[in-house]
C-alpha positions in Angstrom: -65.4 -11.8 -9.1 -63.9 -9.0 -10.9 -63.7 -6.8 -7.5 -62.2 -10.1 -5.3 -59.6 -10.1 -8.1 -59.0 -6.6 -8.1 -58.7 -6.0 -4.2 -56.6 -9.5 -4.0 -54.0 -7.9 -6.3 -54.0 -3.9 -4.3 -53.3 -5.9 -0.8 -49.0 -6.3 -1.6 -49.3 -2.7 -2.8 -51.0 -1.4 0.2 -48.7 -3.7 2.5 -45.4 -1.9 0.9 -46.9 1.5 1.5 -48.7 0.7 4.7 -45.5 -0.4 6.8 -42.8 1.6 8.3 -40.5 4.2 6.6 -37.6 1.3 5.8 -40.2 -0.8 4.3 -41.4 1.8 1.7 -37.7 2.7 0.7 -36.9 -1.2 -0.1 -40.0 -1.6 -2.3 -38.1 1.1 -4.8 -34.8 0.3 -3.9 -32.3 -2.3 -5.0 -31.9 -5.2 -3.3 -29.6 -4.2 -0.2 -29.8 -0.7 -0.5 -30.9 -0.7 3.1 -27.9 -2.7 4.8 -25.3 -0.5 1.8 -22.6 1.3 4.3 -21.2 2.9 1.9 -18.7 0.4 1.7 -19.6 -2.1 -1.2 -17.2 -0.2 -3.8 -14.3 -1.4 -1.4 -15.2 -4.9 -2.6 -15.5 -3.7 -6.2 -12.2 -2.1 -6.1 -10.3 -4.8 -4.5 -12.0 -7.5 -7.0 -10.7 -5.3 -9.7 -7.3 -4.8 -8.7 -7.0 -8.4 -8.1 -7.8 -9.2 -11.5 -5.7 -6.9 -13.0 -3.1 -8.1 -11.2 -1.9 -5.0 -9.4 -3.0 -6.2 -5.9 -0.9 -9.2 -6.3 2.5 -7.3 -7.2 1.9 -4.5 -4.8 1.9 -7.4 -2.2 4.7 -9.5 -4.1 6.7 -5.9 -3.7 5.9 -5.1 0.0 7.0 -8.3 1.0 9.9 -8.0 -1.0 10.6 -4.5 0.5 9.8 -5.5 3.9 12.5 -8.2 4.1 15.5 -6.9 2.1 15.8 -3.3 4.0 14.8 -2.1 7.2 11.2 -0.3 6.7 11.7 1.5 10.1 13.6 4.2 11.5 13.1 4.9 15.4 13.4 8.4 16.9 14.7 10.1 20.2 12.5 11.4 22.8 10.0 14.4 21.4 12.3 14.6 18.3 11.7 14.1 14.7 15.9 14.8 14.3 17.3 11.6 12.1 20.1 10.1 13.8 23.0 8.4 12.0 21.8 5.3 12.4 17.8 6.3 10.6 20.3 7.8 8.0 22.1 4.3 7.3 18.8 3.1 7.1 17.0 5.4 4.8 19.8 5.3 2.5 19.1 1.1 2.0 15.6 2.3 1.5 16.8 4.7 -1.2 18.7 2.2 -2.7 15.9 -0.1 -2.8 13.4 2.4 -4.1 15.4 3.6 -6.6 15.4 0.4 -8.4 11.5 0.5 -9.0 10.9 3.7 -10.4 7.0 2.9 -11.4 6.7 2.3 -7.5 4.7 4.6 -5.1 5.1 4.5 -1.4 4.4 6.0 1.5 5.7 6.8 4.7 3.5 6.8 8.1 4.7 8.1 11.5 4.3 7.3 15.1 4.8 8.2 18.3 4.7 6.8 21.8 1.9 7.7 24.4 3.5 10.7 26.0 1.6 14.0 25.3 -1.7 14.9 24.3 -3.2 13.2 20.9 -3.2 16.2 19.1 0.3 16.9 20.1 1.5 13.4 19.0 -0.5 13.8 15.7 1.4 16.3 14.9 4.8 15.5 15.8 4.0 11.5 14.1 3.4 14.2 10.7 7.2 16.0 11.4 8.6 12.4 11.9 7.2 11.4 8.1 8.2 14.5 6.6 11.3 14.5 8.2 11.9 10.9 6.1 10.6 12.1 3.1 13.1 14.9 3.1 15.8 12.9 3.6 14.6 10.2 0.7 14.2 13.3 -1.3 17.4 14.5 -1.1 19.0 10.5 -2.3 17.3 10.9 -5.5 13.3 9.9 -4.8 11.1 12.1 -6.6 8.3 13.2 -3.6 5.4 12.6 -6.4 6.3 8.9 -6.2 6.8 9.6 -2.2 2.5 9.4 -1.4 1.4 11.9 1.6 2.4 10.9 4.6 0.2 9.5 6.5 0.3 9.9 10.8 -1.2 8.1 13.1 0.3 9.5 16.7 0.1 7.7 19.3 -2.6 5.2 18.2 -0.7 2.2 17.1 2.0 1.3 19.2 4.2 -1.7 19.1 4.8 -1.8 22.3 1.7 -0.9 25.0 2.9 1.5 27.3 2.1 5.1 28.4 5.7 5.8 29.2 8.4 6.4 27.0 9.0 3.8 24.7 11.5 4.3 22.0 10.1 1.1 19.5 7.2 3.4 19.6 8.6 6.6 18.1 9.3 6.1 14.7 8.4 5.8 10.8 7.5 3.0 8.8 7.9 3.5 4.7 5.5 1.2 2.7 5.0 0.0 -1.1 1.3 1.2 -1.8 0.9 0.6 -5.9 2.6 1.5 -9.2 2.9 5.4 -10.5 0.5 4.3 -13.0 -2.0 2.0 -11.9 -3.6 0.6 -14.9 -2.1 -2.6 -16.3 -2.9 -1.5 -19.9 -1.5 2.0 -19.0 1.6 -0.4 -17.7 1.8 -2.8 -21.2 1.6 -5.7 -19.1 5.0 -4.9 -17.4 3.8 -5.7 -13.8 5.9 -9.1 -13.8 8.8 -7.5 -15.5 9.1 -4.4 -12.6 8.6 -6.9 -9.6 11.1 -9.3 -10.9 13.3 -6.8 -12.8 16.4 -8.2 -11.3 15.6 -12.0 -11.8 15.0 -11.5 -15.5 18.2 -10.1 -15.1 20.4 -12.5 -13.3 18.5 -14.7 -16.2 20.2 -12.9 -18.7 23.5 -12.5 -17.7 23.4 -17.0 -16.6 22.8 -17.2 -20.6 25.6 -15.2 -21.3 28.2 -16.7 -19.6 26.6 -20.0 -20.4 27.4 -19.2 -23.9 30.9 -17.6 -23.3 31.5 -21.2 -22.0 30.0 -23.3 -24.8 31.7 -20.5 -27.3 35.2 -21.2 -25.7 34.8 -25.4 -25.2 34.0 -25.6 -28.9 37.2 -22.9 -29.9 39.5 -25.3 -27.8 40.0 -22.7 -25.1 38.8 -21.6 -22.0 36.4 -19.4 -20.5 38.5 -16.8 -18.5 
């Protein structure tokens, strides 16, 4: 009895060892280790920023961004010379930025599909820089200005393989907060994204009270 017992309990150990090369790694590994692409911090990460908060503001900001100033500047044929109008432009986004300085962006170039990749990689890289530059020189500090990113030729808005002037051009994004932490922050995330709200607050109460301070005097709120 003793050696039925004894074999019965070495057949799952000999069935871990005696199967293919993936089996024996599971039977020490955690669970999932085999289908792990090197990906499941991503997940982690995100979860974390989302519970912190930042995720949410960095959104709340984008959007924001995104629909009070132009976020692109378009360029002419093989060029990564800003015209007057990419000037106008980058001087609302200076503006803008300048209003959030715990605010990190970014700035990614592109190009349309004339011209080799590497080519296009490159001049998508002198487009960026070229913004960057410009922003520097309205009062954006470059460390808050993330590196520029290109991607060439490989997203256009418009598909063509001709010469397409949507194509050519920069788009600056909100991508988090100079310092990320929320403790690092003291809970200020609200206060930054809706700095001038609390604002517009403030001054409502004033003149609400200049008003209730003048109807009690007699007089009249000028």
């Amino acid at each position: 009895m003793k050696k039925l017992i004894t074999t019965l309990i070495a057949l799952p150990v000999l069935a871990a060892c005696s199967g293919p090369s993936g089996e024996l790694y599971r039977s020490y590994s955690e669970s999932g280790a085999l289908v792990d692409g090197g990906n499941f911090g991503n997940a982690n990460m995100n979860n974390t920023q989302i519970m912190s908060g930042e995720r949410s503001y960095v959104y709340d900001l984008s959007n924001r961004f995104a629909s009070e100033v132009l976020t692109t500047v378009n360029f002419a044929f093989n060029s990564s010379a800003l015209d007057a109008g990419a000037r106008d432009t980058l001087r609302e986004q200076a503006s803008w930025i300048r209003q959030f300085p715990e605010v990190r962006f970014r700035v990614y170039g592109h190009t349309d599909a004339v011209g080799s990749n590497s080519y296009n990689k490159r001049l998508g890289m002198a487009r960026a820089r070229a913004v960057v530059a410009f922003l520097a020189t309205q009062g954006i500090s470059t460390s808050r200005l993330e590196a520029v990113v290109s991607y060439g030729e490989t997203q256009p808005l418009i598909v063509t393989q001709g010469r397409e002037r949507r194509n050519r051009r920069t788009v600056t994004e909100v991508t988090g907060f100079v310092k990320s932490h929320p403790i690092v922050m003291d809970g200020r995330y609200a206060e930054v994204v809706y700095r001038e709200y609390i604002e517009s607050a403030t001054q409502d109460r004033y003149y609400q009270r200049q008003g209730e301070s003048a109807a009690s005097s007699g007089g009249s709120a000028e």
